[in-house]
N, C-alpha and C positions, 0 to 999 in steps of 0.2 A: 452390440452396444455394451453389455457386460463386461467385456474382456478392456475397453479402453483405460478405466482407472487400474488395472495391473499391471498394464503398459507404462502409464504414465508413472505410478508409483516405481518399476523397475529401472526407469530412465531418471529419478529422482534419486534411488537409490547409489544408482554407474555415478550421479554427477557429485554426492557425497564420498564414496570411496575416494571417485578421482582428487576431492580437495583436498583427502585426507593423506593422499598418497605421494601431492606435488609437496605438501608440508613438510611431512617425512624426510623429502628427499633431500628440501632447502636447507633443512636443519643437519641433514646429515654431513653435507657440501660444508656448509658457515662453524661447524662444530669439530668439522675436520681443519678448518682451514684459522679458527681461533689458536693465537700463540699462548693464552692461557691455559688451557687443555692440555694434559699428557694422556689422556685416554682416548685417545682419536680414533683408534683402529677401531678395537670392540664397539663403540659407539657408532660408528660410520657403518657399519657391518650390522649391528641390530637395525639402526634405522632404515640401512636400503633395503636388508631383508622385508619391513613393515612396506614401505613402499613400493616394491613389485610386487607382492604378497596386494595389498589392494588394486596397485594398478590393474593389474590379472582377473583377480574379481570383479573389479568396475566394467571391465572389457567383457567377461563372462555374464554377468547381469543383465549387461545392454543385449548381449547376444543369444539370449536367453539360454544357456548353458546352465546347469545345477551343477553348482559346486558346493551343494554343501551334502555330507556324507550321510549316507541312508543305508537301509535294508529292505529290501524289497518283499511286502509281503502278499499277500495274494491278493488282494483288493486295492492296497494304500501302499503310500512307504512313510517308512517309521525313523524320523530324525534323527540321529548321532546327537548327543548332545557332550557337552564339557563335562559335565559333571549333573548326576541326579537333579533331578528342576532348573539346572541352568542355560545359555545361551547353547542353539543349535550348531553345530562343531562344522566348520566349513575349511576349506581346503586350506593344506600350509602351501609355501611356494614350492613346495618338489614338485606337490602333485601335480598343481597346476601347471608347472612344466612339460609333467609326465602325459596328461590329456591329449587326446590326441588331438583334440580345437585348440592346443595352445597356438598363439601366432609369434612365437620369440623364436629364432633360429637358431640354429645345430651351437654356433660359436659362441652368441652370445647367453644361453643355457649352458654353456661348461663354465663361461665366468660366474652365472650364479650359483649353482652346483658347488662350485670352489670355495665360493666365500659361505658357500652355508657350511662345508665342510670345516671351514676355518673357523666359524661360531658353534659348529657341534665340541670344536679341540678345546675353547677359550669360555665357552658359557660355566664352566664350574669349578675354575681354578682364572687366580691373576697371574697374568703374562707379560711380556713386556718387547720391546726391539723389533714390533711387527712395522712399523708406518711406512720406514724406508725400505723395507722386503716387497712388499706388497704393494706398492702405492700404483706400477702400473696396471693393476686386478681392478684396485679403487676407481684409477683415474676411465680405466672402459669403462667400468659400472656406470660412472655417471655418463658417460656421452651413450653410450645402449640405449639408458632411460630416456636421457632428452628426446632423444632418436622414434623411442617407442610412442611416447606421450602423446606424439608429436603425429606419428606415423598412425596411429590407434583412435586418436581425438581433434586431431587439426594442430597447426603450427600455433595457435591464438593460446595452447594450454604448454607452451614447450618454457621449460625451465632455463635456456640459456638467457633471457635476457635480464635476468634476475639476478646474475651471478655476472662477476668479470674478475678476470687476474687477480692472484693473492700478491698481496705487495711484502716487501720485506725490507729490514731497516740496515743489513747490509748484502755485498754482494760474496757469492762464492770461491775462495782460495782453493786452488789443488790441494793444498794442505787439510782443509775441513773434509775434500770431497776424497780424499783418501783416507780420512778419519772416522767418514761414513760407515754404519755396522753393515758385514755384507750378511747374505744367507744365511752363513754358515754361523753365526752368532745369534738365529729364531733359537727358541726353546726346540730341544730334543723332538718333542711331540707334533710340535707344529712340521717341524724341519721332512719329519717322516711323512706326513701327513700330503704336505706337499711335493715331494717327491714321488710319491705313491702317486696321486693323482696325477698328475702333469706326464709322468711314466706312461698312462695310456693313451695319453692324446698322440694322436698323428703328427707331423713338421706342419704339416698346412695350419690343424687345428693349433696347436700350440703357437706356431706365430701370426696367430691371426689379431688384427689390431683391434675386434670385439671381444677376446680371453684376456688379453692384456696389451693396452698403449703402451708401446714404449716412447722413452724422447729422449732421445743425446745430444748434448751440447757442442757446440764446436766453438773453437777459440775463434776472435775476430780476427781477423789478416791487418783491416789498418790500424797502426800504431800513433799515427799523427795527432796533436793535442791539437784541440779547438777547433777542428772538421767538421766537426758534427752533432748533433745529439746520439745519444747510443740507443739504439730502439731492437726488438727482437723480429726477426721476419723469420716465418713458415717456410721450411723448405717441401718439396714433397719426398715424399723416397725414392723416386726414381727419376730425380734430377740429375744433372750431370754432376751435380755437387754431392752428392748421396752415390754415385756410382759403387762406392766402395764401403758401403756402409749396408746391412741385414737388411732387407728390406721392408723387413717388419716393424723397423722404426721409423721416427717422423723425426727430423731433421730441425733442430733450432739453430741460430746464428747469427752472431750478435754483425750487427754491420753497422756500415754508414749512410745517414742519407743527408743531401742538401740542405743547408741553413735559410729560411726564410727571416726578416725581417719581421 
């Protein structure tokens, strides 16, 4: 009979990280996705960091896992804390990866891994031309999480339906999307950093669509005025239409479909 208010407090506890983790995420998603913001990367990048960082712990909590760092002495253990009298020091997201009760998988632990790498390169100096480098690391990150939240706490806590397509006030010329900065225009630092990492990964690992979503665009084939609405449909990658395309991308394409009244 003792033991149920520490239960109940630990499952009070899972259900505060988790609110504080889905927050994070929204903000990080809506803060990425504001045309007023140039700081999108680094911001998107602390936030999701905070957000798996408690997803982890909310999950560890409920599962009664100690994550928070100790030493073992011979009768007790003695808390890690932040700093002399302050909060008890609990796990950052490596470790939490690193555990062996973590439940995130091989692929989508190299996207986090990566992006923490990428706020170890950006936390102490300003950088600039990451959004369009990186954006497919970004764009898994969010679908992993939804994925996890989701997979960890029931579909009732999954952040997709809070979130729909970013709109925009025009559409894409060849000319902009060759104007695009590529890679090779990240900061020096970054540039190595990435390289370096992605160097180890395997073909599998490296195209796997939880490291990073890719999406390529295809031209539309009909040219006819007043057809149709212009709408985007999903292709899979290993349609007939995608034959010829990496397979590690996901297939957009602009098409036609029938006019209703």
């Amino acid at each position: 009979m003792a033991k149920k208010p520490r239960i109940r407090r630990a499952f009070s506890v899972s259900g505060e990280l988790l609110t504080k983790s889905r927050e994070a995420a929204l903000a990080a998603v809506q803060i990425f996705n504001s045309p007023l913001i140039t700081f999108k990367s680094e911001i998107f990048i602390v936030l999701m960091n905070i957000a798996w960082t408690y997803l982890l712990h909310a999950y560890y909590r409920r599962s009664r896992v100690e994550y928070r760092y100790f030493e073992q002495k011979e009768k007790r253990r003695v808390f890690a804390r932040t700093r002399p009298g302050g909060p008890i020091k609990h796990w950052e997201l490596s470790r939490c990866l690193n555990a062996g009760e973590s439940p995130v998988d091989k692929d989508t632990a190299n996207n986090l891994r990566f992006l923490i790498g990428i706020r170890h390169e950006i936390e102490h100096q300003m950088t600039s031309r990451l959004d369009s480098s990186l954006s497919a690391k970004f764009q898994a990150c969010c679908l992993n999480y939804n994925e996890y939240v989701k997979k960890l706490f029931g579909d009732i806590h999954g952040i997709d339906k809070h979130l729909a397509f970013s709109l925009q006030f025009s559409s894409i010329s060849q000319d902009q999307v060759e104007a695009l900065p590529s890679p090779d225009t990240m900061p020096s630092h970054i540039k190595a950093f990435v390289d370096g990492f992605q160097g180890k990964l395997s073909v599998e690992e490296f195209n796997s669509p939880r490291f990073a979503y890719r999406v390529l665009f295809v031209a539309k084939t009909v040219n006819h005025k007043g057809q149709a609405d212009q709408v985007i449909e999903f292709v899979k990658a290993d349609s007939p239409l995608a034959q010829d395309v990496n397979k590690a991308y996901t297939v957009i394409r602009e098409t036609e479909r029938p006019k209703h009244l």
